[in-house]
Legacy VTK file of the C-alpha trace (Angstrom):
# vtk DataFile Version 3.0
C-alpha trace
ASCII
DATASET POLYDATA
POINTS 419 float
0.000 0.000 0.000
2.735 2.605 1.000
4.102 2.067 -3.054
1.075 1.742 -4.517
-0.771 5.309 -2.530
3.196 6.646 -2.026
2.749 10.022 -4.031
-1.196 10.088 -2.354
0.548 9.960 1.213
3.400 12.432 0.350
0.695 15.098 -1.427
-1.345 15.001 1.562
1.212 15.099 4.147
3.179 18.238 2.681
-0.165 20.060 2.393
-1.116 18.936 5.963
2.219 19.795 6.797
2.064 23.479 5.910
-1.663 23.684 7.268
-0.420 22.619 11.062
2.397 25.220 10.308
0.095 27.867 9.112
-1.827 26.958 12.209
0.854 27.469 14.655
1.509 30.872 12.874
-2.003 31.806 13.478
-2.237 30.919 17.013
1.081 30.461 18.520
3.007 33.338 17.004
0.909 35.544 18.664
2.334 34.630 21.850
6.004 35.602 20.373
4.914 38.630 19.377
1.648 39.667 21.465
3.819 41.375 24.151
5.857 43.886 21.608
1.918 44.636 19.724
0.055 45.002 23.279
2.925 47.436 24.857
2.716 49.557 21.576
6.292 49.126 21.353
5.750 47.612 17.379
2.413 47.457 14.960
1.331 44.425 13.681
2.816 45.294 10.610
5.901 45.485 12.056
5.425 42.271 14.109
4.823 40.203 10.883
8.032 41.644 9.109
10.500 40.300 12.679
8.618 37.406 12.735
9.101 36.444 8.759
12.926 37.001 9.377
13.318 35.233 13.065
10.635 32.716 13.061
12.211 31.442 9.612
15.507 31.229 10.930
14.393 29.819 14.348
12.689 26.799 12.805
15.385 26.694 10.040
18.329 26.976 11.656
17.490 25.243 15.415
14.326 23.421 14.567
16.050 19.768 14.361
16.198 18.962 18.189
12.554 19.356 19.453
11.259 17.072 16.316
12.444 14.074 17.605
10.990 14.174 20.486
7.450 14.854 18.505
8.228 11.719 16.628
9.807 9.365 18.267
9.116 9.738 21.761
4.801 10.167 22.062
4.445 6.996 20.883
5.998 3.364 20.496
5.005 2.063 16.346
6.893 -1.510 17.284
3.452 -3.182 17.105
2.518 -1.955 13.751
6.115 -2.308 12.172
4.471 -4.776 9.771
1.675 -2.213 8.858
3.489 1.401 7.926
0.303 2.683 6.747
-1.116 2.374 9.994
0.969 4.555 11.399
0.901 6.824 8.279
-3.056 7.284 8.206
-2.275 8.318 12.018
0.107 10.980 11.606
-2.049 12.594 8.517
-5.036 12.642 11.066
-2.736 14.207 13.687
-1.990 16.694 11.503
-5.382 17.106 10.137
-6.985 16.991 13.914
-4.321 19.652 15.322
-4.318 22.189 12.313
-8.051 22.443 12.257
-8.304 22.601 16.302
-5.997 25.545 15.873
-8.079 27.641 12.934
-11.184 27.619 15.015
-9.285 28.868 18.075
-7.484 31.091 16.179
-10.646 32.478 14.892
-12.299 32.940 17.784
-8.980 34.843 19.330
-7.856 32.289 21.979
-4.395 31.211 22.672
-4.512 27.501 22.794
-1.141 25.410 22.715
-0.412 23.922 19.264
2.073 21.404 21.509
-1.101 20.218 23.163
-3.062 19.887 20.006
-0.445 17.820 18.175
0.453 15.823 21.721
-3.358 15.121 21.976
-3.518 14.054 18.457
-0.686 11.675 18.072
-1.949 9.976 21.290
-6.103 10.101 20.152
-4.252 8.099 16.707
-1.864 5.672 18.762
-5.160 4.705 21.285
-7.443 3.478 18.343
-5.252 2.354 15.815
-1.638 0.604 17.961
-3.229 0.317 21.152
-3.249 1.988 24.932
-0.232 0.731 25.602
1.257 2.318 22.650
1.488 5.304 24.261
4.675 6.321 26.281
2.554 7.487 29.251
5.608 8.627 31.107
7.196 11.058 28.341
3.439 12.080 27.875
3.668 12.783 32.137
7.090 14.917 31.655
5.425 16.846 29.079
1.972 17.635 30.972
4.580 18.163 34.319
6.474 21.079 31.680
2.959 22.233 31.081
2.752 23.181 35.209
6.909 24.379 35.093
7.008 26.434 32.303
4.750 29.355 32.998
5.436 29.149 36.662
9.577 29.390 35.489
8.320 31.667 32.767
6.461 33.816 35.426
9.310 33.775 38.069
12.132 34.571 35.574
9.403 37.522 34.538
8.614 38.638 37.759
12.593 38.844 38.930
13.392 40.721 35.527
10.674 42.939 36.371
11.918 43.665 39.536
15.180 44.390 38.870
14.340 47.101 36.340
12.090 48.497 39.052
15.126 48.400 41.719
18.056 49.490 39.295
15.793 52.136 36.921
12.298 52.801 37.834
12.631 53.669 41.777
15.878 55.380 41.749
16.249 59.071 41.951
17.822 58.960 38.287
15.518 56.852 36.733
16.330 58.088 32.960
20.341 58.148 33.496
20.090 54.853 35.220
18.107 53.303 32.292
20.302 54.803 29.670
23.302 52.963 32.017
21.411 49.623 32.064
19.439 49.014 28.960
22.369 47.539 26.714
22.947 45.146 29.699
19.505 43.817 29.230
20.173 43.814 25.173
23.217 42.157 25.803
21.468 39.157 28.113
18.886 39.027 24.875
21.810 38.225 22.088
23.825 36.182 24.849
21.168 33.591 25.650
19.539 33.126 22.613
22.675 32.809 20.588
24.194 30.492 23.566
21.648 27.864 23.682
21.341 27.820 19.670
24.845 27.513 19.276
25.045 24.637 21.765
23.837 21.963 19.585
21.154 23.910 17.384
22.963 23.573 14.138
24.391 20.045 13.874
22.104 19.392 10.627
23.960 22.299 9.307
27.228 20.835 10.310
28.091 23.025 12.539
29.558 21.436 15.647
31.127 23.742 18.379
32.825 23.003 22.005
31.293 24.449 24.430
33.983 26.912 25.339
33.647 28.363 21.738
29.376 28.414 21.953
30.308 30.568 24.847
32.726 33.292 22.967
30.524 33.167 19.855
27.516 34.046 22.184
29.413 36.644 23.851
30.335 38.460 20.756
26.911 38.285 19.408
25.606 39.423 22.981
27.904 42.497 22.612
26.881 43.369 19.218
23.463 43.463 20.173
24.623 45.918 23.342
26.527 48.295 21.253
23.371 48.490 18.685
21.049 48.994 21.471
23.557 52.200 22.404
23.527 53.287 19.361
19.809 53.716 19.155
19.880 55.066 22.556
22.094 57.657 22.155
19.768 58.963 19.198
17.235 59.461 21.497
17.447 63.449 22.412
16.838 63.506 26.163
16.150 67.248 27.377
17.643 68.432 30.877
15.699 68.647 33.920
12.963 66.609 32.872
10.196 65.942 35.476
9.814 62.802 36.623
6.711 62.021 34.378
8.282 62.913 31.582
11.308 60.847 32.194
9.220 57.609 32.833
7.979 58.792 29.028
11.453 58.219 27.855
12.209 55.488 29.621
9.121 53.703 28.354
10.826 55.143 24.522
14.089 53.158 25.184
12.822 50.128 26.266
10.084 50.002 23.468
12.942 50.224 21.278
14.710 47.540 23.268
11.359 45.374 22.581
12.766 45.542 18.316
15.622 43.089 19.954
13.214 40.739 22.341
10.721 40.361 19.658
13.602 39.011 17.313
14.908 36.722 20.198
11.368 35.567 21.694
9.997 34.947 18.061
13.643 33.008 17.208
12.748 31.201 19.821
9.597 29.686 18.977
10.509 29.146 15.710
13.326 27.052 17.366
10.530 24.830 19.324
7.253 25.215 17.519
8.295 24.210 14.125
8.421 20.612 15.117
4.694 20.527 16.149
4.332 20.946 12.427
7.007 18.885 11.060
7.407 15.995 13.782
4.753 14.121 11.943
5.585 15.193 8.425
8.627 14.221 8.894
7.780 10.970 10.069
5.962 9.938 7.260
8.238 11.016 4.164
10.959 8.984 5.996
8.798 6.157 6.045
7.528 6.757 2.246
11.353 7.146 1.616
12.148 3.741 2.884
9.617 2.114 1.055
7.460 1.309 4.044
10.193 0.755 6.562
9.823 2.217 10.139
13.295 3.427 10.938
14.022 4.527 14.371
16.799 7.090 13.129
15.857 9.206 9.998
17.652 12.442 8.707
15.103 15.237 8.718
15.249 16.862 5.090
16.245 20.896 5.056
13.336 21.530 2.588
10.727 20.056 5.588
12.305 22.915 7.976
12.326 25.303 5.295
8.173 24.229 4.317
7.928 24.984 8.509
9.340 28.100 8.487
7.203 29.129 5.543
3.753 27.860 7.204
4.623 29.594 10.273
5.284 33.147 8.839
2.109 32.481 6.634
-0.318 31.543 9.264
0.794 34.890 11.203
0.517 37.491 8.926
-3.018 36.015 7.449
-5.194 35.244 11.112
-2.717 35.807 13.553
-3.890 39.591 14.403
-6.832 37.701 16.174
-4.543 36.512 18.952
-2.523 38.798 19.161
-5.261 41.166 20.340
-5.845 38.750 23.116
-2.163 38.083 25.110
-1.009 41.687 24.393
-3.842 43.832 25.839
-6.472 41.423 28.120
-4.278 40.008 30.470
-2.892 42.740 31.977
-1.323 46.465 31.214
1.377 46.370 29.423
3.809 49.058 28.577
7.380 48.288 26.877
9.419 47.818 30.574
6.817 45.554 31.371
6.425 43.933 27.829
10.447 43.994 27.431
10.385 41.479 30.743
7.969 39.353 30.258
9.114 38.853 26.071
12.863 38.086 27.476
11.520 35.728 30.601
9.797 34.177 27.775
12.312 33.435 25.044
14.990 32.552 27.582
12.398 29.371 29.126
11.362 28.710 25.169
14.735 28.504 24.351
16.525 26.493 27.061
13.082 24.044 26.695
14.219 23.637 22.915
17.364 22.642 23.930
16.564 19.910 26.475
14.170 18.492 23.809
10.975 19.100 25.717
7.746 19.894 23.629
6.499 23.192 26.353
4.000 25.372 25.240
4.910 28.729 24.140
1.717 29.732 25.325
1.698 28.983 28.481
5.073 30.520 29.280
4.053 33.797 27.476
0.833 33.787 29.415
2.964 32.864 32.535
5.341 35.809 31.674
2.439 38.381 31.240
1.627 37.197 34.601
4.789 37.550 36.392
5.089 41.034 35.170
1.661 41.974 36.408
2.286 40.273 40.024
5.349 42.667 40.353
2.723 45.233 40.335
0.469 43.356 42.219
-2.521 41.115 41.668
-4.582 43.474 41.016
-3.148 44.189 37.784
-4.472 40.780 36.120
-7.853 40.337 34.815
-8.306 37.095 36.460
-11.428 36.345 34.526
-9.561 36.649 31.226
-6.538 34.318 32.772
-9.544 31.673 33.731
-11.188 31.448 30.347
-7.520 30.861 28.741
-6.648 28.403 30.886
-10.009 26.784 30.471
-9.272 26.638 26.193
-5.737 25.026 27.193
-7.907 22.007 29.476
-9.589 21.076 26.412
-7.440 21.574 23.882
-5.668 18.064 24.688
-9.182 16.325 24.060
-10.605 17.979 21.447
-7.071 16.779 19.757
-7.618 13.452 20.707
-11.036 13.295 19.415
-10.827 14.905 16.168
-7.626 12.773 15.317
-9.522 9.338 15.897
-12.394 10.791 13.768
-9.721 11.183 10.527
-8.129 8.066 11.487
-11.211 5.867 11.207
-11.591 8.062 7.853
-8.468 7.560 6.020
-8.707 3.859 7.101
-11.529 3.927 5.027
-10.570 5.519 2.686
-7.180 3.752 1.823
-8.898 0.064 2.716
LINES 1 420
419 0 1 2 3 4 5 6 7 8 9 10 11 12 13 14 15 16 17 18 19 20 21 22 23 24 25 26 27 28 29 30 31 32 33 34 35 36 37 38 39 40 41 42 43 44 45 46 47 48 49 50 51 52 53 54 55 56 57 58 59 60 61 62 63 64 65 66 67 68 69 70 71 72 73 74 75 76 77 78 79 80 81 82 83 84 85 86 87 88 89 90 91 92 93 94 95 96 97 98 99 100 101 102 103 104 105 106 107 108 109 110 111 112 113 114 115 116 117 118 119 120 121 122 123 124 125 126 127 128 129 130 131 132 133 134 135 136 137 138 139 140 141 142 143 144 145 146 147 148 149 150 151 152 153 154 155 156 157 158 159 160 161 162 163 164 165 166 167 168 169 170 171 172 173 174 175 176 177 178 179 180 181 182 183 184 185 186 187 188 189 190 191 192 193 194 195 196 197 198 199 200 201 202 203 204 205 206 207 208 209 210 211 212 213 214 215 216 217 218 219 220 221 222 223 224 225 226 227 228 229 230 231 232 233 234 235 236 237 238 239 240 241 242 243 244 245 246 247 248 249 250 251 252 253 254 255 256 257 258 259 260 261 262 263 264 265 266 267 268 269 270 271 272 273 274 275 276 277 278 279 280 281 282 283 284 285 286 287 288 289 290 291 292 293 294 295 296 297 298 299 300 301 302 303 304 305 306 307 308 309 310 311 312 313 314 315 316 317 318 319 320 321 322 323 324 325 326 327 328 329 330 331 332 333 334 335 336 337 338 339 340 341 342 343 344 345 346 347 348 349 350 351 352 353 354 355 356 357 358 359 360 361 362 363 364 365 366 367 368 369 370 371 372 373 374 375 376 377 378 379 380 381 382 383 384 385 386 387 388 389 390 391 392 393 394 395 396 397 398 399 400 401 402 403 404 405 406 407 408 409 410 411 412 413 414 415 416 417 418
């Protein structure tokens, strides 16, 4: 069957494919970029262009390492080894089940978790056509566990960032000459970390292999870059003498919006680093099966053009629905202004980032929404709209089963189809 339907299976999983990835633009890019739009710190406009350039090169260049885990580790296919369409028919309804899961959310404006979709999908698949004990309960119990740690590490990392530009800038007497002192230090720990963890073991598919003592220098250089072009920009800004305290807040909140151009790169980097592989994981699975001629290999080479197909969904997806969320995680949460945005956005990329490289599935939207949170508790909890924070939380409970149910559905569906 995989011969005979071969160029059937491959048409329908590349257009799958870049549906789930067109998906996760729609919905989960928001998160990357809702912080910058909500703050006012960049339009939407503006959002889509950073995104096109850093979610591309995320999932392009650091996409590899989170995929396996997507495709290897949900489920165990030994049972069906004999029966490869089995398992294809399961990752097309995954992909079917998860993409169309995300266009109604997206539609209606709520931030579900394309990691959940695609997790709940793969298992809903594995249940009804391998069996319950198909599923690798335990990897699924690390990734619900990361669905608990990363917004409350997202949160904390937010709420200490937020503090510390409270202490160092906002409650001194100085608060203007203290952030012009400051801010490339912040830039600096954007380029640094991002760069860091990518350059760890990131690239390998591009053949780029470095020690860890060179990850660290490369990082560092990049890190300083980023400082000295966050000086330069600040030292544009004309800063009049013996400003009042209000209006030095006002140009405080002007530097770090402009600081938000280099957290918006980083956070949506970032995701394109982790989220790709909700998209590709199964596409990716089946072309190396197809490849193989039906055989189920346990290692397979993922193909540059599938990151590349990713990176191209993902952009897509944002700049066609992805206003719709957007609106959502950058303005009904809580306040946010660029200090507050520029904390939360770094908090966020720094958990997306070392989650990509410890090859855990998180949700990005969980740690943004964490993030927004943390920043808001700094202020106090006033500052959240808890109802808002409820009825997201409540879309993320049922995301998992709604997964699980459409993908069963499609299964039962190609199985008929193909039989």
């Amino acid at each position: 069957m995989i011969v005979e339907y071969g160029s059937v299976f491959f048409t329908l999983a590349v257009v799958l494919g870049l549906y789930m990835t067109w998906g996760i633009g729609a919905n989960d890019v928001a998160n990357a970029m809702g912080t910058s739009v909500g703050s006012g710190a960049i339009s939407v406009k503006q959002a889509i262009i950073i995104a096109a350039i850093f979610e591309f090169s995320g999932a392009f260049l650091a996409g590899g390492h989170v995929t396996k885990t997507i495709r290897k580790s949900i489920i165990d296919p030994t049972p069906i080894m004999g029966n490869p369409e089995i398992f294809v028919w399961g990752m097309l309804s995954a992909l079917i089940a998860a993409a169309l899961w995300l266009t109604i959310a997206s539609w209606m404006g709520w931030p579900v978790s394309t990691t959940h979709s695609i997790i709940g999908s793969i298992v809903g698949f594995a249940i009804v056509g391998i069996g319950v004990d198909a599923v690798n309960w335990s990897k699924i119990g690390t990734i619900v566990l990361s669905w608990i740690v990363s917004p409350l590490v997202g949160g904390t990392l937010a709420f200490i960032l937020m503090r510390s530009v409270q202490k160092f800038i906002l409650d001194t007497n100085t608060p203007l000459l203290n952030a012009k002192r400051y801010a490339p230090f912040y830039v600096f720990l954007v380029g640094f970390l991002i760069s860091l963890v990518t350059l760890f073991k990131g690239l390998k598919h591009l053949y780029i292999d470095l020690s860890i003592t060179q990850s660290f220098i490369f990082a560092g250089i990049i890190g300083f870059i980023f400082a000295v072009l966050a000086q330069i920009l600040i030292n544009r800004i004309i800063i009049k003498k013996e400003l009042s305290i209000h209006d030095q807040f006002s140009q405080i909140e002007k530097i770090f919006g402009m600081m938000m151009i280099f957290s918006a790169s980083a956070m949506a980097f970032a995701h394109g680093s982790n989220d790709v592989a909700n998209g590709i994981g199964p596409l990716a699975a089946i072309i190396s099966i197809l490849e193989s001629g039906g055989e189920m290999t346990q290692k397979s080479n993922l193909p540059i053009w599938i990151l590349l197909l990713g990176g191209f969904g993902i952009v897509l997806g944002l700049s066609t629905l992805g206003y719709r969320v957007i609106k959502t995680i950058g303005s009904k949460i809580t306040e946010l202004v660029p200090t507050r945005g520029f904390s939360a956005e770094l908090a966020a990329a720094a958990t997306v980032v070392i989650a990509s490289r410890t090859g855990i599935p998180v949700s990005t939207t969980q740690i943004a929404v964490g993030a927004v949170m943390g920043v808001g508790l700094a202020r106090g909890i006033g500052a959240l709209d808890l109802r808002i924070i409820g009825g997201i939380m409540m879309s993320w409970v049922i995301t998992l089963p709604v997964g699980a149910i459409l993908s069963i559905f499609f299964f039962f569906f190609f199985r008929g189809v193909f039989l």
